[in-house]
Backbone as ProteinMPNN parsed JSONL, in Angstrom:
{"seq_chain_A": "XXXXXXXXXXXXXXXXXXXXXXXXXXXXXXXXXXXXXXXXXXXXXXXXXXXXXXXXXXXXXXXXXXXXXXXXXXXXXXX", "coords_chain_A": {"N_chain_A": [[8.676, 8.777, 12.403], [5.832, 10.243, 11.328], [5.414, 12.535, 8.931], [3.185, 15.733, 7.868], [2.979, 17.157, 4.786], [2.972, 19.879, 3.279], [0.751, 22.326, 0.658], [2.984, 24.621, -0.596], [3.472, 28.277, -0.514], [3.864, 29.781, -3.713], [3.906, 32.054, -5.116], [3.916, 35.747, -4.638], [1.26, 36.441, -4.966], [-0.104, 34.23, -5.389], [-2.928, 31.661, -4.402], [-3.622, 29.301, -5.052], [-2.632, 26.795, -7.345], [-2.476, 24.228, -9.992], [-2.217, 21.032, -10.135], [0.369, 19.566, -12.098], [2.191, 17.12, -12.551], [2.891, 14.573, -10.178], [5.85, 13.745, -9.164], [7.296, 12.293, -7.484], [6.2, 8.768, -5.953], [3.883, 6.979, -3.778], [5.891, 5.164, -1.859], [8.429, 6.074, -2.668], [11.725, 7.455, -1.746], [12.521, 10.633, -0.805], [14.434, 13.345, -0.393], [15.56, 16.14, 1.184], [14.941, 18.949, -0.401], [14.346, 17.422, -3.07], [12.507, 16.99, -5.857], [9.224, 16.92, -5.51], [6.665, 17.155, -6.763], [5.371, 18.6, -10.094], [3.656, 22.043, -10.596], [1.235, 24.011, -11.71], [0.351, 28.072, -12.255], [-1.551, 30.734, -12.839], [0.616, 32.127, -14.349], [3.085, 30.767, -14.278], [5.116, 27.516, -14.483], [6.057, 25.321, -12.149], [8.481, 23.927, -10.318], [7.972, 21.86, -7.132], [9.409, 21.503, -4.465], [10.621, 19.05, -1.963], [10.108, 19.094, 1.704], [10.784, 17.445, 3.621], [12.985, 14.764, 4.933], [12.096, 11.132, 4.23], [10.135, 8.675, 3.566], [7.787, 8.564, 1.401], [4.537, 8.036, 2.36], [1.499, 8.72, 2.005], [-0.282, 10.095, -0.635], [-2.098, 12.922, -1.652], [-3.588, 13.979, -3.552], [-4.427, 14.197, -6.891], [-3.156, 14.411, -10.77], [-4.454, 17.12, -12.477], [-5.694, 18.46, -10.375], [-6.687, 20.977, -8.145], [-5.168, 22.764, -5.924], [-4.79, 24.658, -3.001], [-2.97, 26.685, -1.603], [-1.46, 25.858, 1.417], [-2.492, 23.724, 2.284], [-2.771, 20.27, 3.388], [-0.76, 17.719, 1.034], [0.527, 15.758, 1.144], [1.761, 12.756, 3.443], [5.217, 11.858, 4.782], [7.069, 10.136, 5.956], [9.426, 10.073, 8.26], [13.122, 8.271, 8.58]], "CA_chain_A": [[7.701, 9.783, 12.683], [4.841, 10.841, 10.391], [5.066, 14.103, 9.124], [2.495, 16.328, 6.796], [3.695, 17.663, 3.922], [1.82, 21.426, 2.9], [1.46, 23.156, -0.066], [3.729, 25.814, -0.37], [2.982, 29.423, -1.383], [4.651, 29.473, -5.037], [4.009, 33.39, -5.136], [3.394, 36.211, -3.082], [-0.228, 36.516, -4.891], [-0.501, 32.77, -5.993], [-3.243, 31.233, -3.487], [-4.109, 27.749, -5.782], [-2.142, 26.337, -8.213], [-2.925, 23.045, -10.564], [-1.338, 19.86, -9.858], [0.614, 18.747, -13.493], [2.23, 15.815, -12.435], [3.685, 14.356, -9.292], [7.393, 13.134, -9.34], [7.432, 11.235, -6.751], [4.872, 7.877, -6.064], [4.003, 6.344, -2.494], [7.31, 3.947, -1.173], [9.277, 6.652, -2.552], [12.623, 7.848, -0.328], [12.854, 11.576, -0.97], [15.271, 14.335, 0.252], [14.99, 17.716, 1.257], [15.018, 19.556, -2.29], [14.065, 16.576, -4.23], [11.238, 17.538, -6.893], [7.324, 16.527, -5.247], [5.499, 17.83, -8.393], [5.053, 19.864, -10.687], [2.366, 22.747, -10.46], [1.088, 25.528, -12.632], [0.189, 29.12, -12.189], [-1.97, 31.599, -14.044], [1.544, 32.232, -15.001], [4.256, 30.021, -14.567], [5.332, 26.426, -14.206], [6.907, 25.884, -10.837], [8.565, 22.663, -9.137], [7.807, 22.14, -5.56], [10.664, 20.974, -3.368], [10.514, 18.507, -0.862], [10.646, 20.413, 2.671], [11.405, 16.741, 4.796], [13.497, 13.415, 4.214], [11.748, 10.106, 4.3], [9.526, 8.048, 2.238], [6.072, 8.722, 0.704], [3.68, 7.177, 2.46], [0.834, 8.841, 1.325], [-0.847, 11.474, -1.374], [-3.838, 12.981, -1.158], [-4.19, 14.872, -4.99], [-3.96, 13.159, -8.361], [-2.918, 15.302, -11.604], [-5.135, 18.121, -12.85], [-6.396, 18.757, -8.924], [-6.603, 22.221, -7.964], [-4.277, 23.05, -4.728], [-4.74, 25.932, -2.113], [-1.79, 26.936, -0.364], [-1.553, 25.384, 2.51], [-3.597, 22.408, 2.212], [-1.996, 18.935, 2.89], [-0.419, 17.314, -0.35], [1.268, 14.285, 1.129], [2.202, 12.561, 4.202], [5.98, 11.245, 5.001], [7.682, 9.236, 7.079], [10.787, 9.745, 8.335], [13.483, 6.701, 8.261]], "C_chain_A": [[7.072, 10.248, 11.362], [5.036, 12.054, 9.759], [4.056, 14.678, 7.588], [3.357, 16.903, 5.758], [2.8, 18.867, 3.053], [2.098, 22.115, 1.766], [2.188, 24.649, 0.304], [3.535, 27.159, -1.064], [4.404, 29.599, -2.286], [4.802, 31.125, -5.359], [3.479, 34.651, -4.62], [1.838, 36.434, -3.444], [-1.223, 35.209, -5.323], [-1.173, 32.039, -4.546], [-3.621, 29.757, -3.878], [-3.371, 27.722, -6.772], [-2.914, 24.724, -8.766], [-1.778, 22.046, -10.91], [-0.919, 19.447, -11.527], [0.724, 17.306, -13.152], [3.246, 15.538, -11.206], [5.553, 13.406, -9.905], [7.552, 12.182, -8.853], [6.17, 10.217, -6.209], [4.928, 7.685, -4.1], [4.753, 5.26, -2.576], [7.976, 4.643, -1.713], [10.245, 7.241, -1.643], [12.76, 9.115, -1.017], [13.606, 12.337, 0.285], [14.896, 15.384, 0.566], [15.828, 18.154, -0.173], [14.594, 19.072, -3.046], [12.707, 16.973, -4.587], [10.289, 16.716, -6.681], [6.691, 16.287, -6.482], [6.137, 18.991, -8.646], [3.504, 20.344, -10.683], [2.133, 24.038, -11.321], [0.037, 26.406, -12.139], [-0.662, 29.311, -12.927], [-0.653, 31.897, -14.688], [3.025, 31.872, -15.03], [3.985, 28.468, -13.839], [5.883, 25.963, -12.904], [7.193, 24.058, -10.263], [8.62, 22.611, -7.547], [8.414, 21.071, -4.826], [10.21, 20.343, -2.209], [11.026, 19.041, 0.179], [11.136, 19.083, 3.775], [12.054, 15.648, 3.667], [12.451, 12.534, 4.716], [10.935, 9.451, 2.9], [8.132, 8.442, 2.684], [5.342, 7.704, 1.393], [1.964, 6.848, 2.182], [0.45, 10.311, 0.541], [-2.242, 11.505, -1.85], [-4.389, 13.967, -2.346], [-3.8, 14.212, -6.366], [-3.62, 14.547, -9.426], [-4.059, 15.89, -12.027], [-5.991, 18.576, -11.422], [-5.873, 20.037, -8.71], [-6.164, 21.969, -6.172], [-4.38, 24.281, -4.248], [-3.161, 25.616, -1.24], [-2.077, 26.57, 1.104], [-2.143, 23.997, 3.253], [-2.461, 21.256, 2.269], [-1.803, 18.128, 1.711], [-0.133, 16.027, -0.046], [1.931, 14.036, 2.741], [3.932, 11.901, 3.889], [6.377, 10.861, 5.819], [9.186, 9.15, 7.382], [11.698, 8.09, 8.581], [14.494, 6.771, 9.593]], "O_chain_A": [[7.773, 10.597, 10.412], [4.547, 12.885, 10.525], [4.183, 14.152, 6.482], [4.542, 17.089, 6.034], [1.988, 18.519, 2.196], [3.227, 22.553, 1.549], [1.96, 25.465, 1.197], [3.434, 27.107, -2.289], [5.566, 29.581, -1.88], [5.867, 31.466, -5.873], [2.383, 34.518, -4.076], [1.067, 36.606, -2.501], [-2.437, 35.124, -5.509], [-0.403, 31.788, -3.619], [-3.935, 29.013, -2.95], [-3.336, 28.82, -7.328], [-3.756, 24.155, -8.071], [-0.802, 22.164, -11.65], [-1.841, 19.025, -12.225], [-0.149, 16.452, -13.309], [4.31, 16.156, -11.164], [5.962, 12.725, -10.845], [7.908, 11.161, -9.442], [5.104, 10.8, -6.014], [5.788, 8.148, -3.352], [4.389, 4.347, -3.318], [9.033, 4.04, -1.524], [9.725, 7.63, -0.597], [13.218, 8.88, -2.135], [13.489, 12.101, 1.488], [13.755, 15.701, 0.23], [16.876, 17.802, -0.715], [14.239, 19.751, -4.01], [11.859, 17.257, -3.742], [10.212, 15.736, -7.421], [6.305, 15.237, -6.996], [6.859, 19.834, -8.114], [2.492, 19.644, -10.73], [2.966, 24.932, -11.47], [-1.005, 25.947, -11.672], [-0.909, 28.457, -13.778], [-0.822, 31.936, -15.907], [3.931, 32.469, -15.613], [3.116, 28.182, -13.015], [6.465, 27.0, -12.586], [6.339, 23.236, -9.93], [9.336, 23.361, -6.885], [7.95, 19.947, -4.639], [9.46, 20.947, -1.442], [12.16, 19.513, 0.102], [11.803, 19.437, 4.747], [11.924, 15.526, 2.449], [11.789, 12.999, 5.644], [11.086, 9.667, 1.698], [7.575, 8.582, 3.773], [5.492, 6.53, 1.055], [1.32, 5.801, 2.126], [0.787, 11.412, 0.976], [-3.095, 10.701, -2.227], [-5.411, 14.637, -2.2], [-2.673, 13.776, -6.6], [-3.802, 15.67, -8.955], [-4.979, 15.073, -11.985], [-7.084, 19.1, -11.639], [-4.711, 20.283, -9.03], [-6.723, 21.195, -5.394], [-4.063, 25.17, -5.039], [-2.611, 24.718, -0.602], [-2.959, 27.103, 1.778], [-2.156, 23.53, 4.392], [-1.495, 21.205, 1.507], [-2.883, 17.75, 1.256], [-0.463, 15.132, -0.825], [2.543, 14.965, 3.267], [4.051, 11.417, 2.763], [5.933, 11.376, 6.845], [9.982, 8.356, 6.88], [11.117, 7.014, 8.721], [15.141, 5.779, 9.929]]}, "name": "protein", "num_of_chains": 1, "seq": "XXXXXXXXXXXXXXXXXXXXXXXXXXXXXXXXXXXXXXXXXXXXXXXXXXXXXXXXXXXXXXXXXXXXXXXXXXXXXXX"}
């Protein structure tokens, strides 16, 4: 099964953050917890936790891409 993968609000007044660098590629198998990306704040660095298991099947922001909360980041696929 498919599932979306959403950004996540990073703070209670943080509505966009900026993509540094993803962790994980497409055919990756991630966990729940395992480190997505990294994203930065007006004021902090922040890693953003994988919220399902499966593998990467696709991503839909490259590094320096500006991210709204809530916006799809990446599809997965459960196994």
């Amino acid at each position: 099964m498919k599932m979306t993968i959403k950004m996540p609000r990073v703070g209670d007044t943080v509505d966009e953050v900026y993509l540094v660098q993803w962790n994980k590629a497409v055919g990756d198998v991630v966990s729940v917890g395992d480190s997505l990306m990294q994203v930065e704040t007006d004021k902090a660095s922040v890693e953003v936790p994988s919220p399902v298991a499966g593998k990467i099947v696709e991503i839909f922001f490259k590094d320096g891409d500006e991210i709204k909360t809530g916006e799809p980041i990446a599809i997965c696929e459960s196994e």
